[in-house]
Residue frames as a rotation matrix with the C-alpha (Angstrom) as fourth column:
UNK 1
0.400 0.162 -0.902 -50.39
-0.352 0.936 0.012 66.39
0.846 0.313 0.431 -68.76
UNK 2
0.087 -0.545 0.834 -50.01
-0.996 -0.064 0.062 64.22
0.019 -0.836 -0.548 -65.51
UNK 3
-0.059 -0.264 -0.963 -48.57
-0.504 0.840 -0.200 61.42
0.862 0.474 -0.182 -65.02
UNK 4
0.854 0.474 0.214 -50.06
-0.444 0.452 0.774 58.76
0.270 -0.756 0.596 -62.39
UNK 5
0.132 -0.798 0.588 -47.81
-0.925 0.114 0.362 57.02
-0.356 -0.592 -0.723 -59.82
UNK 6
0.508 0.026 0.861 -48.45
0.034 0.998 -0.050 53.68
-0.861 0.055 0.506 -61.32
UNK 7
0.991 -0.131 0.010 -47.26
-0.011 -0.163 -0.987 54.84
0.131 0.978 -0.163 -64.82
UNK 8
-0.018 -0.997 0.081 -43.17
-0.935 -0.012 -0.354 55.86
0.353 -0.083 -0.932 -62.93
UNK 9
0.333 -0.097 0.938 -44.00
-0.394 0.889 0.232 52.27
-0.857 -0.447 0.257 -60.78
UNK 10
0.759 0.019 0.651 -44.15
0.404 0.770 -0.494 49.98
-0.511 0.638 0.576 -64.27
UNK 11
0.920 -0.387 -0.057 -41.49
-0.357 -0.771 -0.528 52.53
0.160 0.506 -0.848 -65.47
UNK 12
0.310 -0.787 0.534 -38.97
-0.913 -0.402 -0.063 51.73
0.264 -0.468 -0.843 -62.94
UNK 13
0.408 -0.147 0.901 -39.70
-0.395 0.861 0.320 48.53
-0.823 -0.487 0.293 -62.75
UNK 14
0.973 0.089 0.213 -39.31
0.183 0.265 -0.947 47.90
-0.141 0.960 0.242 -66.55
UNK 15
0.853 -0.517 0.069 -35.92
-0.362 -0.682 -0.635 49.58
0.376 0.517 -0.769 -66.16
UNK 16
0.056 -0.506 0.861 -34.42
-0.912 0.324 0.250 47.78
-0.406 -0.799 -0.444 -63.31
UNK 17
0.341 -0.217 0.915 -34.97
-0.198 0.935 0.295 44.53
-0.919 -0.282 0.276 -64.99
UNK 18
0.987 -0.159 -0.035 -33.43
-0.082 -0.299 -0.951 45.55
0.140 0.941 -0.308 -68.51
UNK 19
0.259 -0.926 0.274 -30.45
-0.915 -0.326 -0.238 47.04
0.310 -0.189 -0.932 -66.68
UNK 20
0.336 -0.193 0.922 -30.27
-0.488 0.802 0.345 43.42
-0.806 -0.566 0.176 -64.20
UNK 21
0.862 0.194 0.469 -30.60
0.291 0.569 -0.769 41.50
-0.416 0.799 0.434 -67.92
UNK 22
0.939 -0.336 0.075 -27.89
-0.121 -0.526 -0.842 43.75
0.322 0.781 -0.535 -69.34
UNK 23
0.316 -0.868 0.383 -25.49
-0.930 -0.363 -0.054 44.00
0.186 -0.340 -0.922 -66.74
UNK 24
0.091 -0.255 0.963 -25.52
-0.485 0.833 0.267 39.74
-0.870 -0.491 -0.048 -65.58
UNK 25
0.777 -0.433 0.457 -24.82
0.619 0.396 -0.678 38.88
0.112 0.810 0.575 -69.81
UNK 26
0.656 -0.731 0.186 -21.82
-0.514 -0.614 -0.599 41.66
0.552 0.297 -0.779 -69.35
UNK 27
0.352 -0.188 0.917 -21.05
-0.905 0.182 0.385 39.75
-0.240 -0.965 -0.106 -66.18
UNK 28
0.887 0.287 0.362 -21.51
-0.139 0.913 -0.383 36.65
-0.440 0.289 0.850 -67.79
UNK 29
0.928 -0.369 0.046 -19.30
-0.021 -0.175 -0.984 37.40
0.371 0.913 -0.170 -71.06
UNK 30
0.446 -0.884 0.140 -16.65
-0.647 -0.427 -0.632 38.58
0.619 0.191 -0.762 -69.63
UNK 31
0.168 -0.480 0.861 -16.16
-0.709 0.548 0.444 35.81
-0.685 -0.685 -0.248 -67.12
UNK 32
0.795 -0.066 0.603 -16.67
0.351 0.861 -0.369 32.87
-0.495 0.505 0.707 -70.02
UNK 33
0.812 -0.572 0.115 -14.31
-0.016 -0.218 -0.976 34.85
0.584 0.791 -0.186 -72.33
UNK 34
-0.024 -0.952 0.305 -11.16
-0.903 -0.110 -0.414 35.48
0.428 -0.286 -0.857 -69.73
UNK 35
0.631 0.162 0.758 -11.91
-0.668 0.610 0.426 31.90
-0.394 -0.775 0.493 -68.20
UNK 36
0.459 -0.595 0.660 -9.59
0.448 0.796 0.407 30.24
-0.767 0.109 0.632 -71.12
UNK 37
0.924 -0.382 -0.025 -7.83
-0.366 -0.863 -0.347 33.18
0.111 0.330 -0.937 -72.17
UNK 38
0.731 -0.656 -0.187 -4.62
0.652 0.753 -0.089 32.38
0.199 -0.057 0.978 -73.47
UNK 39
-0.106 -0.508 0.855 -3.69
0.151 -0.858 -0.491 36.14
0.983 0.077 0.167 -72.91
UNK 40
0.838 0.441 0.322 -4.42
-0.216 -0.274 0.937 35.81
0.501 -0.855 -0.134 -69.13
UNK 41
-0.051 -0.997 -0.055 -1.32
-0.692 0.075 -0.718 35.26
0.720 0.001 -0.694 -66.82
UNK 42
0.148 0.609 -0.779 -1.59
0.638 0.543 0.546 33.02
0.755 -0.578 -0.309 -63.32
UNK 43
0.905 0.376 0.198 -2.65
0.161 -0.735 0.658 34.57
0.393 -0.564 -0.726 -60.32
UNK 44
0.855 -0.496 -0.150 0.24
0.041 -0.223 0.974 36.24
-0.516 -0.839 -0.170 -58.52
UNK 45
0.051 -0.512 0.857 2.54
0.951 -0.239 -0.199 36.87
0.307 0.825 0.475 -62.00
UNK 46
-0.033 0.162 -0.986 3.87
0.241 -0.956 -0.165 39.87
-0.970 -0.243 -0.008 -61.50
UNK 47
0.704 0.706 -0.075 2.54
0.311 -0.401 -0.862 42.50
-0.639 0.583 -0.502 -64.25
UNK 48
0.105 -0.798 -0.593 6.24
-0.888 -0.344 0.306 42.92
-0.448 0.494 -0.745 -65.74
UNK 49
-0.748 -0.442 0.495 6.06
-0.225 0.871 0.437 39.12
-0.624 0.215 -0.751 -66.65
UNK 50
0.373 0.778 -0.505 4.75
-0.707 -0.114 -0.698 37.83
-0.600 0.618 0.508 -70.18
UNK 51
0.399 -0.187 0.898 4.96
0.389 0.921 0.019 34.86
-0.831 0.341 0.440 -72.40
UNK 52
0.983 0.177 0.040 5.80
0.120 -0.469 -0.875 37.94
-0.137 0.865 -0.482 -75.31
UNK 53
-0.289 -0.947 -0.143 9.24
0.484 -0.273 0.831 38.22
-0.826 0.170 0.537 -76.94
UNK 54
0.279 0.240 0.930 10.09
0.922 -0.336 -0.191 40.92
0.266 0.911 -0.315 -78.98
């Protein structure tokens, strides 16, 4: 059984724009979600500093 160059073309193309679709809603997500994160610190906090007591 062979497979024709147009068959991997529409392949690869079909894949590339799945993955684009997938990765720019991961992209997305995670910017809307940490954008008013009340677990987020401001920039230049140093990483020993938290609003947590306990």
């Amino acid at each position: 059984m062979t497979w024709s160059a147009d068959f991997w073309n529409r392949s690869l193309q079909n894949w590339q724009s799945e993955f684009l679709a997938i990765g720019s809603m991961v992209v997305l997500s995670v910017y809307l979600r940490q954008r008013g994160s009340p677990e987020s610190k401001p920039v230049g906090t140093p990483h020993n500093t938290t609003d947590e007591t306990g």
